[in-house]
N, C-alpha and C positions, 0 to 999 in steps of 0.2 A: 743329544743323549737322553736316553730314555728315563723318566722320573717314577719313583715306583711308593707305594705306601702299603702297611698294613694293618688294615682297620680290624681292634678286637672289642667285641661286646657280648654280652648277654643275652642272647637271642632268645632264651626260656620265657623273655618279656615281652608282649607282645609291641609295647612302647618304644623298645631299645631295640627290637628288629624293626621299625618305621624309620626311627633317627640313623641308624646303622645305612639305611639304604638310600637316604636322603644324603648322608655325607658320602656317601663311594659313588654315587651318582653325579656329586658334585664334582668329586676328584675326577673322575672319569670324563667330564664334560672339559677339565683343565688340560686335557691330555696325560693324565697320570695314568701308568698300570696297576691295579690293584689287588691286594691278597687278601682272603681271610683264612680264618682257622678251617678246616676242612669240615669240623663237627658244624659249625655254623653255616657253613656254603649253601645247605638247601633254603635257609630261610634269607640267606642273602645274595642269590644267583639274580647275576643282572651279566649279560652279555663284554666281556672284558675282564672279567672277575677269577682270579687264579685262588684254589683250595690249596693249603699247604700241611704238612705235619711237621711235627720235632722238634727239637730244639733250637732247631736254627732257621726255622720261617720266616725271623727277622734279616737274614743275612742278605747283606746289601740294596735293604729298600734305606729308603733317605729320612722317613719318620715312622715311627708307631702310633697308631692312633688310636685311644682308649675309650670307650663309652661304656659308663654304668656308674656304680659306684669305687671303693676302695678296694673292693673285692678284682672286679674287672680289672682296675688299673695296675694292682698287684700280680695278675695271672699274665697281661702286656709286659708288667717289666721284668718279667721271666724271662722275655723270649729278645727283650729290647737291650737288654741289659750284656750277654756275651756276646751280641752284634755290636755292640759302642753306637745304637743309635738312640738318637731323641726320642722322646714318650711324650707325646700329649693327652692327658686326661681330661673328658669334658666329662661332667658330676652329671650322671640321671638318676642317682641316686637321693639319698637326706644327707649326710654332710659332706660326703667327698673330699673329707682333708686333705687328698694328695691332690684332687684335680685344679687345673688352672685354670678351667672355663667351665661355667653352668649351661644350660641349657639354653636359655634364651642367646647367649653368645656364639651358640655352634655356626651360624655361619659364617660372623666374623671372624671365628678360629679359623674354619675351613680357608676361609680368603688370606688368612695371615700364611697361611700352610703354603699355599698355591702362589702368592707371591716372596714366601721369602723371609719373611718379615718376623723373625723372634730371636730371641737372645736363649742360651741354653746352658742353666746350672747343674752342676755334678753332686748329685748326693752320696755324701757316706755312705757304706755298708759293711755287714757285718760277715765275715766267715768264722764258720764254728767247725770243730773237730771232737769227737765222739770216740775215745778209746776205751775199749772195754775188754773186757775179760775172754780171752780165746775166738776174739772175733777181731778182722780188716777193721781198721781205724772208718769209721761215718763224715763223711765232710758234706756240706750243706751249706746257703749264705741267708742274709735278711734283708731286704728295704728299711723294715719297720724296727723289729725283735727277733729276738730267741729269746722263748720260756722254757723254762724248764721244771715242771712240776711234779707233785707227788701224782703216782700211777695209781694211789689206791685211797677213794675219799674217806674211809674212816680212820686212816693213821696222818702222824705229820709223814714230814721229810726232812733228812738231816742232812745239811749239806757245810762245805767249808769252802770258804769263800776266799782266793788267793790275789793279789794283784799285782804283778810284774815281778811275782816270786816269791813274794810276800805275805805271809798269811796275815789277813783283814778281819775276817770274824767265822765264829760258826753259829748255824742259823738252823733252828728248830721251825718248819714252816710251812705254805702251800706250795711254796716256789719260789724262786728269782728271775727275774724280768732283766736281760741286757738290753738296750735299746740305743737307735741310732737319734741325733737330734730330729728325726724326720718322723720317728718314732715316738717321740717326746709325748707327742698329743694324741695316741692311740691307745695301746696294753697299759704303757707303762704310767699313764696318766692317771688310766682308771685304779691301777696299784697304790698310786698316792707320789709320784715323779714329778719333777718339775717341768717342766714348759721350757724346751731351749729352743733358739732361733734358727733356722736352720742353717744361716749361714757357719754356723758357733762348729768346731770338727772339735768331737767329745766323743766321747762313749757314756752312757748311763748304767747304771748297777740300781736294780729295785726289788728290793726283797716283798712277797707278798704276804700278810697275814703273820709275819716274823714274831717266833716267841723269843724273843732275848733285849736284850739292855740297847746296844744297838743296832737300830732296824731303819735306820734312815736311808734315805736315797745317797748316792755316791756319782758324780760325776767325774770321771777320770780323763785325763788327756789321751787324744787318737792313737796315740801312741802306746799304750797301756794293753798289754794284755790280762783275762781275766779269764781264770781257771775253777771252775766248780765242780768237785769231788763230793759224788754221792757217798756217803757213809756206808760202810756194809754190810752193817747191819743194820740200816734203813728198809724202809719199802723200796721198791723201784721207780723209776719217772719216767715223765715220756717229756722227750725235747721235742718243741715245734718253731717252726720258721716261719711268721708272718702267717699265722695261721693256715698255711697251705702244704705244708711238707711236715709230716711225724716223725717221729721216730723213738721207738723204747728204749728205755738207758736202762742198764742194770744195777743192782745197789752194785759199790765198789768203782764206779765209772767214771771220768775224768772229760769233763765240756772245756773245751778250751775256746773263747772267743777275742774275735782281736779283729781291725779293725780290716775290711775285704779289700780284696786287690782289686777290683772293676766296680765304679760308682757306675749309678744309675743316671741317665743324663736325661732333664727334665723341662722342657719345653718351658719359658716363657713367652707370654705375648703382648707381655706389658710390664714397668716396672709396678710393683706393688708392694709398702710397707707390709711386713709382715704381721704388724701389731691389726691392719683392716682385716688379714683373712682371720687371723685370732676373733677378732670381735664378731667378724659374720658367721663366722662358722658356730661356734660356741654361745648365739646370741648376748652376748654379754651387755650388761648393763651400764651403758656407759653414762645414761642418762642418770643413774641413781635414784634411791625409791622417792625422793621429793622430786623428781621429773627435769625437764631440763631447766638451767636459769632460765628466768625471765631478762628481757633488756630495755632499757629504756624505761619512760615513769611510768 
């Protein structure tokens, strides 16, 4: 039976078109068939190499394989995501939060790929709904987030923030940040959000720049749906998806998120505490500013 993969990167780089052709080359050597994006195919034609379009260029290869940064691996689990297949992210980027391999690791990824050899976690995701006024309902999902912010930077934004029917607060502001735990350490981090693990199945609520009494972060069970109503006589906002998908909401509009029906399935290649990629990615200080203990006299 024939094995197939498709490898997406950044070819704009001249870096990530070297590594890109170093790993299809290698799949290709394993007896794999392999795809890319079709935009990419000129800087990645190598003899076995199939271009693909659409939405569904993932459908029925057996991995995805990501190189670049969070950006890259986000525009893979677009395509990797309604195919139900595995994503593997190797980081050519600076911190690649979502990737599971760096660089120096690519070819032991590559050889874990080609024998077999990983274990594969399901990430939460988010589907959001966009009703508006005299317009077809907006539906769109996230890996990371949905923001949804003021359209215009010299006013706030007024929005009322509802949770499983229940009105929670209104919120004079730049925006609110839902996020998935996978999310945790992206938008909503830099918002002011907590840090959840990603095994944790939560939903996050992060108001940005909040004028009101409270403005804390909110963690709600996956279960939880969470409905945010532009005021109407607010400015307008624009909802985004992982930073890759827009959309204008008009004042008077109604985002309803909650938690998405197709997780993202995410390649491991090794078990790893979570608390290691926290400290490498984030360089954190674990040594503290007196340095590490001393031992012994």
């Amino acid at each position: 039976m024939s094995r197939e993969a498709l490898v997406v990167t950044h070819t704009g780089r001249k870096d990530s078109t070297a590594h890109g052709r170093t790993v299809i080359a290698d799949l290709l050597d394993a007896g794999f068939a392999v795809r890319v994006i079709a935009e990419e195919a000129g800087d990645l034609a190598l003899p076995g190499v199939a271009p693909v379009t659409g939405p569904h260029a993932a459908e029925g290869v057996e991995i995805v394989i990501a190189l670049g940064g969070d950006g890259t691996l986000l525009r893979a689990a677009e395509l990797a995501r309604p195919a139900k297949v595995p994503l593997l992210g190797v980081n050519l980027g600076k911190v690649g939060f979502l990737a599971e391999a760096e660089i120096e690791d690519m070819d032991t990824a590559v050889d874990h790929v080609v024998r077999g050899v990983y274990s594969v976690d399901e990430r939460l995701t988010l589907d959001v709904t966009i009703e508006q006024r005299d317009r077809a309902p907006v539906r769109s999902w996230a890996l990371n987030e949905v923001s949804v912010e003021k359209g215009a930077r010299e006013r706030m934004l007024e929005v009322l923030v509802d949770i499983d029917g229940r009105a929670l607060s209104r919120y004079g502001c730049d925006g609110v940040v839902c996020a998935t735990p996978t999310g945790s350490t992206a938008y909503a981090f830099s918002a002011g959000g907590p840090v959840v693990w990603p095994e944790v199945e939560a939903l996050l609520l992060v108001p940005i720049s909040a004028h009101a009494l409270f403005s804390r972060a909110v963690v709600t069970a996956p279960t939880s749906t969470i409905r945010i109503t532009v005021d109407p006589y607010t400015t307008s906002a624009v909802l985004c998806c992982d930073g890759r998908r827009v959309f204008d909401v008009q004042a008077g509009s109604v985002v309803t998120v909650r938690r998405g029906e197709l997780p993202v399935r995410v390649v491991r290649l090794r078990p790893r505490p979570f608390t290691d990629r926290l400290v490498a990615k984030f360089a954190l200080p674990v040594d503290g500013w007196r340095g590490a203990p001393r031992t012994g006299g």
